[in-house]
C-alpha angles and dihedrals in degrees: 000000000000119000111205120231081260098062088039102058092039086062098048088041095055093036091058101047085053092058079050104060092038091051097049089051092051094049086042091056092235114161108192095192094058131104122229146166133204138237143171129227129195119212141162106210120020100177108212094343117146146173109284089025107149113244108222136190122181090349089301123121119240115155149351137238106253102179143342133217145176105246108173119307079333134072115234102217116197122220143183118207124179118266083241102066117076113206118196112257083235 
């Protein structure tokens, strides 16, 4: 079966924006099977953080910085933890 320039150039086009959305979702650290809440912290001073900074406990990865706002004198900063870990509500 022959395939015209047409059909030809459609395939290679979707398929590389395809290679293009999954890359960018692997070099972003999504993981779409995962399981996360949010919450929002409040701090005056965050010292380098920024948004996509990894949250870390014992070494261990558990979370991400998703955005980051003024809010006041402080700086509401947005984050996403895995539904696994359980923080303390103090």
């Amino acid at each position: 079966m022959k395939l015209s320039n047409e059909v030809k150039i459609g395939i290679t086009v979707i398929g590389a924006a395809v290679i293009f959305v999954v890359g960018v979702i692997f070099l972003r650290g999504i993981n779409l099977q995962t399981r996360e809440y949010s919450l929002t912290i409040l701090y005056r001073n965050i010292n380098g953080l920024q948004e996509g900074s990894t949250i870390t406990v014992a070494g261990l990865r558990i979370g991400q910085v998703e955005s980051m706002t003024l809010s006041g004198a402080a700086i509401a900063v947005n984050v996403s933890i895995q539904k696994k870990i359980q923080l303390p509500h103090d």
